[in-house]
N, C-alpha and C positions, 0 to 999 in steps of 0.2 A: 668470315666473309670469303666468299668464292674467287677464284680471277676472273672466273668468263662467265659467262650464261652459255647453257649448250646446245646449238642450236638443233633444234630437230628433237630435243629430245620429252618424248609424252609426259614425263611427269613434271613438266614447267610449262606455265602458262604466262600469258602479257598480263603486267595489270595495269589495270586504268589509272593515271594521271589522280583523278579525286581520290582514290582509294588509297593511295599511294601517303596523298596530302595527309589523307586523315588517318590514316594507322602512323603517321613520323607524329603529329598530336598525338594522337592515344598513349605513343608510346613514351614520348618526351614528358607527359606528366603524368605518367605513373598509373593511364587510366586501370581499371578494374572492369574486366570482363565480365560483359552481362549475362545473366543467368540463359542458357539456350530452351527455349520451349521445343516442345516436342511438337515433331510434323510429320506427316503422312502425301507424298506424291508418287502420281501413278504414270506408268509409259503405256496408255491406250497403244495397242497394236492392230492392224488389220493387213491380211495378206494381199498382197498387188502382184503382178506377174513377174516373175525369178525373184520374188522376196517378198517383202513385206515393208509397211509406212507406221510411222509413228505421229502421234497427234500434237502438235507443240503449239503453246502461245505465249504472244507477247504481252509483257503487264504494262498496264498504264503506265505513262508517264508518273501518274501522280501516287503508284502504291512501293508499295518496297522494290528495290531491286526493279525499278521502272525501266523501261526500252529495254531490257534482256527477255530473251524466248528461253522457256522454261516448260514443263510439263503439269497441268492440272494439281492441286495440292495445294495445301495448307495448315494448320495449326491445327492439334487437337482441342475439341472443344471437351468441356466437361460432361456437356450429353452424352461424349463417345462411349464413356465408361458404363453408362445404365447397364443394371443385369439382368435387367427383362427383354434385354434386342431378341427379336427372333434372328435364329442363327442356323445354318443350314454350310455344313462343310468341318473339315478341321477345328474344332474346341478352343476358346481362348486358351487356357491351359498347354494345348500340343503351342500353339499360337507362341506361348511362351517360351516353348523350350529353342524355337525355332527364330527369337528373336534375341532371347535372354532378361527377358521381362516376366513379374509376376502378371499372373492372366488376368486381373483386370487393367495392367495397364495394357497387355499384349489386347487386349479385346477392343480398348481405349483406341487405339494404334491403329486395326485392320476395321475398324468403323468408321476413323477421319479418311481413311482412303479411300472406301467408296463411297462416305457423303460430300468429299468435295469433286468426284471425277462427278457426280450425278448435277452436284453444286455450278461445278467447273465446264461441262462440257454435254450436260442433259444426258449421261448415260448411265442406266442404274443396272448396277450389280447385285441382281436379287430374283427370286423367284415364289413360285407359290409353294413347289416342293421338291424336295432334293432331286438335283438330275437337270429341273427345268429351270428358263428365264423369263424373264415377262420381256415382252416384244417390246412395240415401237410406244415409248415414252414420249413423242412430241408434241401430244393432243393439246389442247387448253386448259384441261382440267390436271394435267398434269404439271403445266406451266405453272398453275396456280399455286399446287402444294409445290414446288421447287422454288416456288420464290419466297413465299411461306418459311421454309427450311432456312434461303437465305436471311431473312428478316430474325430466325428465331424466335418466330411466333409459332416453332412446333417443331420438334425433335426428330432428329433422323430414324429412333425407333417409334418412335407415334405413326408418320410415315407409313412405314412398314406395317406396322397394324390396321394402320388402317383399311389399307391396301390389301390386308390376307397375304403378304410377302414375307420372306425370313432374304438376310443377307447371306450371299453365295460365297463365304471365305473362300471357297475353294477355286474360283475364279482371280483372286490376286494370289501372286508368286514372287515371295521377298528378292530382292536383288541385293539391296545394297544401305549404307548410313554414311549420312557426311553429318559433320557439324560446322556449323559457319563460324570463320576466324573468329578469334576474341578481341579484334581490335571494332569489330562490327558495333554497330549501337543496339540496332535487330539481328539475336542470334535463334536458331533454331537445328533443335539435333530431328533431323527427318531422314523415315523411313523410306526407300525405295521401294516401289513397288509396277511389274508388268501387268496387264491384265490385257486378253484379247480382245475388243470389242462385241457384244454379242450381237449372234445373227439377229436381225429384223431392227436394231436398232442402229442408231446414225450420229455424230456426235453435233452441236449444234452452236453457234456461237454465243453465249448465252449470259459469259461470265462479264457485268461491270469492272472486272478488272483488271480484263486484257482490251487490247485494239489491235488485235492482228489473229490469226488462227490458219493453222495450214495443216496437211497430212504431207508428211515428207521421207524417201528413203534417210534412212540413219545416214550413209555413207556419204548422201547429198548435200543433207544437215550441217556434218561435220565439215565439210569442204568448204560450205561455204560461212561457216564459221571461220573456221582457219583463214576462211579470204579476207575479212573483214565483213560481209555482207551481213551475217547474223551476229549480234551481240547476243553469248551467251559467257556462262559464270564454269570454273571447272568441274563441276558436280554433273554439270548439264553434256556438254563435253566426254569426257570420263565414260560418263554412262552412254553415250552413243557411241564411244568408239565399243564398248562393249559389246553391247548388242547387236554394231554391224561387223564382228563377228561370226555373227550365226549367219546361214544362209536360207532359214524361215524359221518361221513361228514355233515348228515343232521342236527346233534347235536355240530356241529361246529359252522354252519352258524345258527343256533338261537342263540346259546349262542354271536355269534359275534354283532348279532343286541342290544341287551342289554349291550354292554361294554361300558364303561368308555374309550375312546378313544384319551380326549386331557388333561386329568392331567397326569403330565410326573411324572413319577419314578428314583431317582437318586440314585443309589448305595453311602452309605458315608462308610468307614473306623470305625469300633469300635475295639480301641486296649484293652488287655483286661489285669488285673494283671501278668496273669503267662507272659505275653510278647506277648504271639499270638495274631493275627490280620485278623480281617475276614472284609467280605463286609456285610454289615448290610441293610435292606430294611426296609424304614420306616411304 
């Protein structure tokens, strides 16, 4: 047990009152931490003048992690692995060494990221041939296979075939892994991921899971996290103070080629004398 909480300092976060309540249960009887699935979320980027905006929203009340702004992502599905995806960029294999996974789970990984940015936010990361992207996705008939996708009445490499498309790995740029506490009931080890938005495309409100959706500088993001305005989680956090950072896009994606990509970060609980309890980063 600490004496003080410090104030100011980045790698301590507030925790929320409930989380609190229910990690002092989890702990008091002994719970057993649940297995983490593996997730894939992306930081859509677009550049704005003296920088650039990142694309955030807020989840339902009613899904995990409800009223927190978060970035596009979610769970890898089983389709991700297929090994027939068309694939266009980096090799699940290189994928692998760069994550530290064998290549089909690395290939599993970099196809939950852009089926759920496409899922999450109607922008698809894909093209017809290396080099190129398919432009503006927000037609009807595109609507229609997107919602399809979500229903999983058709796989993200169906998709793509159908379509004459291969996925543009080389459009996502690892950032980073957190894993969610173990006192969590919903845990997940997720992969970060940036990606630029591409030209001719727009991102669209689209996802039943959020009710809020905004383009915001990181540095504004964070500020008004820190003010209390935005309820976000420290993964969310973390990774914006990162990113604002850089002072554009192009200083994004070097800094991304040098991260640290497959040791995960777990937020632990430090309770401290006077009582308070923050999220502590190792």
């Amino acid at each position: 047990m600490e004496d003080t909480p410090r104030p100011g300092d980045a790698r301590e976060f507030d925790v929320p009152d409930a989380l609190v309540e229910h990690a002092s249960k989890f702990y008091a009887t002994g719970g057993t931490p649940a297995v983490p699935r593996v997730a894939a979320t992306v930081l859509l980027l677009r550049p704005a003048p003296d920088g650039f905006e990142v694309y955030v929203i807020r989840r339902a009340a009613t899904m995990t992690f409800g009223g927190v702004y978060a970035f596009p992502g979610g769970g890898v599905d089983p389709s991700d692995s297929q090994v027939h995806l068309a694939w266009s960029g980096p090799e699940p294999d290189e994928w692998g060494v760069r994550l530290a996974l064998p290549a089909e789970s690395a290939q599993a990984v970099v196809c939950a990221a852009a089926r759920e940015v496409f899922e999450e936010a109607g922008v698809l990361l894909a093209g017809p041939h290396p080099g190129t992207v398919v432009g503006d996705v927000s037609g009807d008939d595109w609507e229609t296979a997107r919602r399809a996708l979500v229903g999983r009445e058709t796989g993200f490499a169906g998709l793509l075939r159908d379509r004459g498309l291969a996925l543009r790995s080389d459009l996502l740029a690892p950032w980073g892994r957190w894993i969610t506490p173990e006192f969590e009931p919903r845990r997940f080890d997720t992969y970060f991921f940036v990606a630029v938005l591409p030209e001719g495309q727009r991102t669209r409100d689209v996802s039943g899971e959020a009710d809020h959706t905004m383009w915001i500088r990181p540095a504004d993001a964070l500020a008004r996290a820190e003010a209390g305005e935005l309820a976000m989680l420290p993964p969310t956090m973390v990774t914006l103070r990162e990113i604002a950072a850089c002072p554009d896009l192009p200083a994004v994606l070097a800094a991304a080629a040098g991260r640290d990509a497959c040791t995960a970060v777990t937020p632990t609980l430090q309770v401290y004398a006077d009582g308070s309890v923050r999220f502590v980063l190792g």
